[in-house]
TORTOR-233667 format. One record per atom (N, C-alpha, C): x, y, z; residue in one letter. Coordinates in pm, whole numbers, padded with zeros to 5 digits, always signed. Layout:
% TORTOR-233667
XYZA/...
% end
This chain:
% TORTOR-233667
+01980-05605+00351X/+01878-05512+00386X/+01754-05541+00303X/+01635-05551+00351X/+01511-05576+00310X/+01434-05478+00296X/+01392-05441+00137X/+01307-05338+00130X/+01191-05328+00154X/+01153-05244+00237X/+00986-05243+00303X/+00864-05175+00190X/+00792-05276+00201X/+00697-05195+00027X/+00616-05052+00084X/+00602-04967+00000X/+00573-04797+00055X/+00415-04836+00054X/+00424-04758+00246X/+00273-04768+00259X/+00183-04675+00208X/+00068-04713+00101X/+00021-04609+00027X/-00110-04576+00083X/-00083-04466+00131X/-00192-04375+00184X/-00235-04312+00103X/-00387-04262+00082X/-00497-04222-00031X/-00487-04047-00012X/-00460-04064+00124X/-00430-03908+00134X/-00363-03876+00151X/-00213-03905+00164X/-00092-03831+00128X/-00075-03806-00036X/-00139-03921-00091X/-00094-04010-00238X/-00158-03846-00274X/-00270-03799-00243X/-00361-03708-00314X/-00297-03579-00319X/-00211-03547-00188X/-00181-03426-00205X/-00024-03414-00199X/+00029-03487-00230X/+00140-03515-00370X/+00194-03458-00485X/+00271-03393-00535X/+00279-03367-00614X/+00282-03459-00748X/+00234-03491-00876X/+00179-03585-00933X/+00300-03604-01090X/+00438-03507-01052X/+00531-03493-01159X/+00631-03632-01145X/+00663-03719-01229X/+00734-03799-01227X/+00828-03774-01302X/+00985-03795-01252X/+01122-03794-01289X/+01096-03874-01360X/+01238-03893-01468X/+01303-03962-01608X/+01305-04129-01523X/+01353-04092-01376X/+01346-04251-01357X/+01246-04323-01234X/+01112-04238-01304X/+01001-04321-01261X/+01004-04221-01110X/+01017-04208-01032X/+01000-04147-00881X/+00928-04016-00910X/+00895-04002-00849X/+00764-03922-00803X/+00806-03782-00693X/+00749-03650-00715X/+00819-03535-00694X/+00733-03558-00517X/+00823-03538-00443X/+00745-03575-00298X/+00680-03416-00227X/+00694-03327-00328X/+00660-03175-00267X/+00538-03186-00245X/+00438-03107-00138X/+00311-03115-00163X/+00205-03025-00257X/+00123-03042-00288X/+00042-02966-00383X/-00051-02860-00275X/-00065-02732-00307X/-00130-02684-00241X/-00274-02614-00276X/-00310-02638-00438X/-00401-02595-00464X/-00487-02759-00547X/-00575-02816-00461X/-00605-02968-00553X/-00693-02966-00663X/-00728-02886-00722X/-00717-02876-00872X/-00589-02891-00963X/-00487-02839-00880X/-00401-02844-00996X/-00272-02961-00921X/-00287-03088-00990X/-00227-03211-00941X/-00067-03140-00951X/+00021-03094-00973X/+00141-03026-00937X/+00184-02948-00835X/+00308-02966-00837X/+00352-02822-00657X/+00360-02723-00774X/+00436-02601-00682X/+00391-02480-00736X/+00514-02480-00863X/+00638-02522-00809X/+00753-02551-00904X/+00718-02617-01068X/+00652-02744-01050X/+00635-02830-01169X/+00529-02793-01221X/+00394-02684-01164X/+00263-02620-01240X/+00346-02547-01308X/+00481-02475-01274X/+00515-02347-01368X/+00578-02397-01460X/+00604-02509-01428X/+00714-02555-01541X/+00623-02626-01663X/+00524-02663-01647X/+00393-02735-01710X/+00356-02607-01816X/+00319-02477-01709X/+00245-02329-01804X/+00350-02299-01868X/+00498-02338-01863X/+00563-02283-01956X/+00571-02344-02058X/+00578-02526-02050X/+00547-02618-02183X/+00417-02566-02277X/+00330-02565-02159X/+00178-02532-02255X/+00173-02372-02322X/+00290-02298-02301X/+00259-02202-02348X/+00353-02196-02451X/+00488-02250-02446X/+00582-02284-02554X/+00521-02360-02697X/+00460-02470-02643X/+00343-02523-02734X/+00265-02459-02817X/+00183-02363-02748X/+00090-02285-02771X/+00214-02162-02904X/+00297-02100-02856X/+00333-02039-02923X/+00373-02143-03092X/+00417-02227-03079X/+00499-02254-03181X/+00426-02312-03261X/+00301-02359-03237X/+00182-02497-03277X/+00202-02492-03439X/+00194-02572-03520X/+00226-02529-03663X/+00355-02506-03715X/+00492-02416-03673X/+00548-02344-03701X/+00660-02454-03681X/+00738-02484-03808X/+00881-02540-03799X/+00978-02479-03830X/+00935-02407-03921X/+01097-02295-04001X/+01030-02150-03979X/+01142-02066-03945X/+01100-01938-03966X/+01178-01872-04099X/+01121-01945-04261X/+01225-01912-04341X/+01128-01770-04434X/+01020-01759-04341X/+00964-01623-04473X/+00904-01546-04347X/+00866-01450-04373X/+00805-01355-04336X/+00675-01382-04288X/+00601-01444-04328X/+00465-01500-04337X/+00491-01576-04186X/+00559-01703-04194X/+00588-01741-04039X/+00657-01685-03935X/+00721-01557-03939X/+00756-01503-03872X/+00634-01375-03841X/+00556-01330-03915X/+00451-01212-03853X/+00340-01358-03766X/+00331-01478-03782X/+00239-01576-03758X/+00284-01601-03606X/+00436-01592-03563X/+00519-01586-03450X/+00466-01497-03371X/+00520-01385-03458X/+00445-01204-03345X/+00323-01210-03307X/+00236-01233-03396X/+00098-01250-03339X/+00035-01344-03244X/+00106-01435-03238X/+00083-01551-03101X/+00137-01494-02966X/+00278-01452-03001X/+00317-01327-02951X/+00250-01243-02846X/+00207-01159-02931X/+00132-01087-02896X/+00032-01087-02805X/-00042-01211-02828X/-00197-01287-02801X/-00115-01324-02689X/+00005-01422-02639X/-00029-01455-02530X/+00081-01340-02399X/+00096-01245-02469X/+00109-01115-02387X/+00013-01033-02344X/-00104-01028-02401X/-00231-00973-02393X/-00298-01090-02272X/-00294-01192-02292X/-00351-01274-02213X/-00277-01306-02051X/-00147-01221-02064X/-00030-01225-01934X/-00018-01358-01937X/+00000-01448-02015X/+00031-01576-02007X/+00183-01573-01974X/+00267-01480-02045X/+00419-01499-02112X/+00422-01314-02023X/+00581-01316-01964X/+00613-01207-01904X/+00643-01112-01980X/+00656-00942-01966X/+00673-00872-02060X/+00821-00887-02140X/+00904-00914-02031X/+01033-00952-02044X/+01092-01038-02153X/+01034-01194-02110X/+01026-01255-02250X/+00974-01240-02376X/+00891-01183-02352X/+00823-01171-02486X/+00933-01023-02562X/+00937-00920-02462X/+01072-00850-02538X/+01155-00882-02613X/+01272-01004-02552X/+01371-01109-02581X/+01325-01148-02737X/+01206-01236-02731X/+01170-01324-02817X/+01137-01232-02923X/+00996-01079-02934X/+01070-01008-03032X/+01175-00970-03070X/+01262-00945-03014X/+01391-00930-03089X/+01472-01023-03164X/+01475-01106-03090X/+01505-01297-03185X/+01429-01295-03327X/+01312-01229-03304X/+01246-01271-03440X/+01238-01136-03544X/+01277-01013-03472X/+01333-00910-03534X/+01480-00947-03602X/+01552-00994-03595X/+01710-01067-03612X/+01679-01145-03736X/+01586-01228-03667X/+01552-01359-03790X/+01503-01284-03909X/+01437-01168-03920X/+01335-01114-04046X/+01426-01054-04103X/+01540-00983-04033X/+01636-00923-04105X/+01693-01029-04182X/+01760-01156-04114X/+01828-01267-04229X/+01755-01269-04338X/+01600-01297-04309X/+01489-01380-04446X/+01544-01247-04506X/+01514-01140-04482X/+01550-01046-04627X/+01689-01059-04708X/+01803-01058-04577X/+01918-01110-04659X/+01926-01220-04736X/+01910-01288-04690X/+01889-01470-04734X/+01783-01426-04903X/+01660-01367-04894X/+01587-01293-05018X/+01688-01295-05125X/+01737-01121-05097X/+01837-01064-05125X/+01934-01155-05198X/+02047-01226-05125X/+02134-01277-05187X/+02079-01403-05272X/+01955-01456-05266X/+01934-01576-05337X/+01892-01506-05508X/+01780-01367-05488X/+01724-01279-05633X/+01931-01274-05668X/+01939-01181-05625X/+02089-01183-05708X/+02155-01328-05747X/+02202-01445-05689X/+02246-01538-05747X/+02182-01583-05863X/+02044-01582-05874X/+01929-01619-05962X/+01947-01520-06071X/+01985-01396-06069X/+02014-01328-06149X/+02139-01349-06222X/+02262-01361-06170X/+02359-01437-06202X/+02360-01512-06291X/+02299-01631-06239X/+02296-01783-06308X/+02209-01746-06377X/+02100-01679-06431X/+02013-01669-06481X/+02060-01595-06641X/+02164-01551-06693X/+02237-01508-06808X/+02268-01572-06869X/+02223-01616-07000X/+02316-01705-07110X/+02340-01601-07164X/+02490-01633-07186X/+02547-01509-07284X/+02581-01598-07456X/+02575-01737-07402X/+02601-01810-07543X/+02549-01769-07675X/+02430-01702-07653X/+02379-01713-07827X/+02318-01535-07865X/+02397-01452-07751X/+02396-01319-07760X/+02465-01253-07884X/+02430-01170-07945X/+02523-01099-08056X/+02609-01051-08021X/+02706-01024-08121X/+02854-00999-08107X/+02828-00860-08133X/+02955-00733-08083X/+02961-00603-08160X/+03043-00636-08317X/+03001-00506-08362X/+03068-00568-08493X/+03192-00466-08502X/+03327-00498-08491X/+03478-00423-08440X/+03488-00345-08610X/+03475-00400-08724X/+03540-00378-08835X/+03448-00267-08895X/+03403-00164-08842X/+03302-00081-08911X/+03388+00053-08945X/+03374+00147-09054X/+03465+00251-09063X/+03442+00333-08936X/+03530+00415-08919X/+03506+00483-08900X/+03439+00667-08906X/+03309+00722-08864X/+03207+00796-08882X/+03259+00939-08822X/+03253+01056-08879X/+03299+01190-08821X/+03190+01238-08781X/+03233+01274-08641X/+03175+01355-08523X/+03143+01463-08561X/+03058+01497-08551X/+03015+01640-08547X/+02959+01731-08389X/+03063+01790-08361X/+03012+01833-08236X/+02992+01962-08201X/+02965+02009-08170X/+02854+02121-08106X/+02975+02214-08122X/+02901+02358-08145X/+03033+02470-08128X/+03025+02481-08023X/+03178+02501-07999X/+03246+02517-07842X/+03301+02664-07813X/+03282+02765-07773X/+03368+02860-07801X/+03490+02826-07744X/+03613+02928-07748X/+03738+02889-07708X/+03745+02964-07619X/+03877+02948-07525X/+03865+03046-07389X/+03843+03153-07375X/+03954+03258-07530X/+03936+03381-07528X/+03764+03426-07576X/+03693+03355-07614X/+03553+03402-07637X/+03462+03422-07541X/+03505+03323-07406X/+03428+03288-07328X/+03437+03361-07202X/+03593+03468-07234X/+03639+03546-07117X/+03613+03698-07182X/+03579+03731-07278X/+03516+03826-07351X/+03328+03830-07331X/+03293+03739-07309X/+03157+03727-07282X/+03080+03740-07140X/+03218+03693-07062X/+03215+03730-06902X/+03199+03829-06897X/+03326+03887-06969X/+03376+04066-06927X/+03249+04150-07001X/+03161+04139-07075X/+03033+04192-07155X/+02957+04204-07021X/+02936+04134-06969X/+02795+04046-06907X/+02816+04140-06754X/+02959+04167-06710X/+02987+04214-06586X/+02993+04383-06612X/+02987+04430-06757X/+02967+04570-06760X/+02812+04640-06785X/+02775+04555-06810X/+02614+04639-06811X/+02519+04648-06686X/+02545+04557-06579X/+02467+04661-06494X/+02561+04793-06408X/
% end
């Protein structure tokens, strides 16, 4: 079988969809708005790269707080702009509500380990065990019968 070379027409070629697969072929849907060289499928899939982009630009770790309020506010911005559905952007605050809770844990347990490791007890003073012993002097206490005599006072005068 002999392959026939594809006859390339200027105006089919144009209103084409202009997305090429992993192995080179070309999306054969047509485009219906010719500004935007994509069908309607691969434009959305494009605004969702450029907006995934857009959100993350800068941002590799979400290990502090600082990059995570830097998250919300892009966030935010491209919810204001209806770029991103209310839906997702719900989702995705909450993902990053989750994440802020860890950074505090993750905080949390690292100040305490640091605190931990952070004790030399090596060159601390000792108590000193061999000291006499000192007599207490403690407070007068009355004894029961004084204290049930003082009730019984206290409950006859009014």
């Amino acid at each position: 079988m002999i392959q026939q070379p594809e006859i390339c027409n200027s105006a089919t070629n144009a209103s084409r969809c202009q997305f090429r697969f992993s192995n080179r072929k070309r999306c054969r849907t047509s485009i219906f708005d010719p500004s935007v060289p994509f069908c309607a499928h691969h434009a959305k899939l494009q605004r969702i790269e450029a907006t995934a982009t857009e959100l993350t630009i800068n941002l590799t770790e979400f290990k502090s707080a600082a990059a995570l309020n830097d998250f919300l506010s892009r966030l935010l911005l491209l919810l204001a702009q209806n770029k991103i559905s209310p839906r997702r952007a719900a989702v995705l605050a909450y993902i990053t509500n989750q994440l802020l809770r860890t950074v505090t844990v993750i905080q949390h347990e690292s100040a305490q380990a640091a605190e931990v490791e952070g004790i030399d007890m090596t060159g601390a003073p000792r108590p000193i065990r061999n000291l006499p012993k000192q007599d207490v002097v403690r407070p007068y206490a009355p004894d029961q019968y004084q204290y049930s005599q003082f009730l019984a006072s206290r409950r006859r005068e009014p």
